[in-house]
N, C-alpha and C positions, 0 to 999 in steps of 0.2 A: 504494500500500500504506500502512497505516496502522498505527502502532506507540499505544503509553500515549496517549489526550486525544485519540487523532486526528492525531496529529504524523507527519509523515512521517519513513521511513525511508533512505537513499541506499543503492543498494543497488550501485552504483555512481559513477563519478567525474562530477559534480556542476561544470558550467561556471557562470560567473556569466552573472548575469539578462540581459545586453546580449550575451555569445557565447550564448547558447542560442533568442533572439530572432530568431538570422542562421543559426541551421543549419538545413537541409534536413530534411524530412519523410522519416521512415524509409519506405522502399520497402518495397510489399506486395505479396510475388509468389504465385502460385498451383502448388504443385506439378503435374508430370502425373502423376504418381501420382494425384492426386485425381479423375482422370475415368476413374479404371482400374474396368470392363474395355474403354471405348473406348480409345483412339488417340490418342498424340501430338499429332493433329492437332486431335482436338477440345480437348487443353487450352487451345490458342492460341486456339482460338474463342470459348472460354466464357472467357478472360481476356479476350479485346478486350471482350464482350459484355457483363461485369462492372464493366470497369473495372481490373483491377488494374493494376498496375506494372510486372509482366513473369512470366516461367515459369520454375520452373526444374525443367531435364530431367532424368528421371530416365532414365537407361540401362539399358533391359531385354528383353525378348523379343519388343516390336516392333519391325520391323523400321526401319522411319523414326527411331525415339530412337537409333539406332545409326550412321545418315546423317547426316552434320555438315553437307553441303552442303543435304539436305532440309529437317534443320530451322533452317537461314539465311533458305532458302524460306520455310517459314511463320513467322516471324518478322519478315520483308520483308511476306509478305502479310497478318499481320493488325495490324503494327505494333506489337507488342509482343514487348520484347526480353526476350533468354536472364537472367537475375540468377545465375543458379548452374547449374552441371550435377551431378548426383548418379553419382560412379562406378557399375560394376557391381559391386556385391559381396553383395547379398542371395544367400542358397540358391539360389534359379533362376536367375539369372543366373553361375552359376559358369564358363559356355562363353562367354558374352558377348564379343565380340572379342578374347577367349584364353584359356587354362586357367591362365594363369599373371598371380595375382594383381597382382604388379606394372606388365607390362602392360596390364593393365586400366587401372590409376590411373595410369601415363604417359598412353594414350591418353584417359581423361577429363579431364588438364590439357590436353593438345595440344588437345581440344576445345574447353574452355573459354577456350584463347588465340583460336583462329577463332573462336568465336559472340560474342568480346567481351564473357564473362559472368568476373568477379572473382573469384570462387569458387568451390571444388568441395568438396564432400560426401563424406566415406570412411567408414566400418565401420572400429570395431578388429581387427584381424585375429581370424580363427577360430584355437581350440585347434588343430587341427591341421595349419595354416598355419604349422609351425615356422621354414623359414627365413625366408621373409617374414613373421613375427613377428619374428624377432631383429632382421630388418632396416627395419623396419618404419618407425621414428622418424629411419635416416637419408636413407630415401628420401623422407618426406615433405620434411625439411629442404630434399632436392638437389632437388627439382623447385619446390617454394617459392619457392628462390634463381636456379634456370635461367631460371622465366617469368613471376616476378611475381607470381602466382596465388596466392592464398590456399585451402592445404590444412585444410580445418575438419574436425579429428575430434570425431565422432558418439557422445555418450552410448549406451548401451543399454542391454537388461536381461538377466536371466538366462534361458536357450532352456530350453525347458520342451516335450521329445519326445510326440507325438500318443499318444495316450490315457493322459499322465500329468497327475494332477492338478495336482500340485507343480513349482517348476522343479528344476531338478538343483542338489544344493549348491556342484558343480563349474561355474564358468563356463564356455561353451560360446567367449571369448572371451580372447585370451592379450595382456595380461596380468589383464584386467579389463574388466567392461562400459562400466567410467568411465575415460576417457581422461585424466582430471587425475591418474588414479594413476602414468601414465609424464611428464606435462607434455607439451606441445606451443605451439608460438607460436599457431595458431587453433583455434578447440574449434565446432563447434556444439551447440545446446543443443535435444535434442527434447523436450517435456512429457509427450508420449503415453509415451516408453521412462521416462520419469521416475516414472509412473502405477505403469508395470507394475513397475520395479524396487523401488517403494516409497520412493523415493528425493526429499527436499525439493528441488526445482526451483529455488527463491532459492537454498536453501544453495548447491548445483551451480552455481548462476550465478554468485557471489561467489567461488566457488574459481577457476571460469573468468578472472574478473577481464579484464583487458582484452584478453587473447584470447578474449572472446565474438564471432565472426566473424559466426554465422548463428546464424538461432533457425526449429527445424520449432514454429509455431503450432498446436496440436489439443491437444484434452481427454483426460480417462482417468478411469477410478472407481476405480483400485487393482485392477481384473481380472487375473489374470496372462499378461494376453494385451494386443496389442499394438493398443489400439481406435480411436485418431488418429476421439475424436469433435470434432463441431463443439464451438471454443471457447463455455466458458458449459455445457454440457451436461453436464460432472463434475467432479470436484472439484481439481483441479487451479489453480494461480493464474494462470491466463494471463492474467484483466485485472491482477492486480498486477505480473507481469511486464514487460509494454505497457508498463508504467505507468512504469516504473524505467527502460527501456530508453528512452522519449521525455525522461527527466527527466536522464539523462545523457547521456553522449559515445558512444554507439553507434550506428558507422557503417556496420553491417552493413546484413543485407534479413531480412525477415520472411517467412517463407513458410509458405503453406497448406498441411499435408499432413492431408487430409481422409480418411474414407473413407466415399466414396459408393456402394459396390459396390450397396449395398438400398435406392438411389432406385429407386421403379419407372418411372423415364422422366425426357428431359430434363430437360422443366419441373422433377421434383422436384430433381435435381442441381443445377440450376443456383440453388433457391431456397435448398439449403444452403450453396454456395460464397458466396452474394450474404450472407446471412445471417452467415458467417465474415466474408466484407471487414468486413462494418460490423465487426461488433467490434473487429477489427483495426486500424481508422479512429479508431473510436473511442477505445479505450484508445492509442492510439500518439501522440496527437494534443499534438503538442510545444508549451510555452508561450509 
């Protein structure tokens, strides 16, 4: 990113030129979300097949992302490991291994301690999630502390109900669609919910400040809908993001959350996901 003359801006904490020389290349994993409406199974194969860094699982109504031992299997077989698991907490997943949101997020840390993946992914709780709303901040804390596991809450935007133009003035989320408004020790940072909320994605990131755990990669135009395009395709700053996050001390994973649903065939899917790494390659690409 480029401030006044061209001069860089730190947009984060900034290591001297001999520790940034020695640190490790940000991991760039590929959601399964991104191969949705295929199968779990094909994310690992278009990850080995790409190149990335690893997958991470998104928990939802197939039946395999809900199998922990399955997906060790394809993980073992195409060699490319879990980096994060993404609780169940989207709308359709509300049955997902229980009715009872907490559950839920117990069972996607136990996951993530077996698949050996650092991190997991959660939604701020919905409005009418009252008790697990109230509780919300110390459950993440107890399970953080129990297994090690970095619980990263997930920006969002405002829900905006099927044939209304507008979103509703009322959050569809308690307390907020922005997690920095309760604090948390890890935060992830999605650009696409960033698009739709209207919401500056630097600012968001610097509030995050060193709780930036995870970062969802995809684009947005400002639609009020949730468009997770290939990075580079709207307006959003993902290469200045890259950019900041290779230039400082962030030790998270980067991941793809694409959507490829209107590829009309592999080849096209797999020429946007391949098309995403580079970017991601590119701008992430530490001095």
């Amino acid at each position: 990113m480029s401030g006044a003359g061209g001069a860089r801006r730190a947009v984060f904490a900034v290591s001297s030129a001999g520790e940034a020389r020695r640190r490790a290349a940000v991991p760039v994993g590929l959601s399964s979300a991104s191969v949705w409406p295929q199968p779990v199974g094909a994310a690992f194969a278009m990850a080995a097949e790409l190149g990335y860094d690893g997958v991470e699982l998104m928990v939802w109504a197939d039946p395999v992302s809900q199998d922990v031992r399955a997906v060790a299997r394809l993980a073992e077989k195409h060699g490319v490991p879990v980096l994060s698991v993404h609780a169940p907490c989207l709308l359709i997943t509300q049955r997902v291994w229980s009715a009872d949101p907490e559950v839920r997020l117990d069972r996607a840390v136990s996951a993530a301690v077996e698949l050996g993946a650092p991190t997991v992914v959660v939604h701020p709780p919905f409005r009418w999630q009252r008790r697990y709303a109230e509780n919300f901040p110390r459950i993440v804390d107890r399970l953080e502390e129990r297994d090690g596991v970095r619980v990263a809450v997930e920006n969002m935007f405002p829900m905006r109900p099927l044939g209304r133009r507008r979103p509703l003035s009322v959050s569809g989320f308690r307390p907020s669609p922005d997690p920095t408004d309760v604090g948390y020790a890890n935060y992830t940072l999605d650009l696409s919910h960033c698009a739709a909320a209207h919401v500056d994605a630097l600012e968001l990131a610097k509030r995050m400040g060193g709780g930036l755990a995870h970062v969802h990669l995809a684009d947005g135009t400002g639609a009020p809908v949730d468009e997770h395009l290939v990075p580079g395709r709207g307006t959003q700053p993902c290469a200045e993001l890259c950019e900041e996050l290779a230039l400082g001390d962030f030790d998270g994973a980067v991941v793809l959350e694409v959507n490829t649903r209107k590829a009309r065939d592999r080849a096209e899917r797999a020429r946007m996901l391949a098309e995403s790494l580079a970017f991601a390659r590119r701008h992430l690409a530490r001095p």
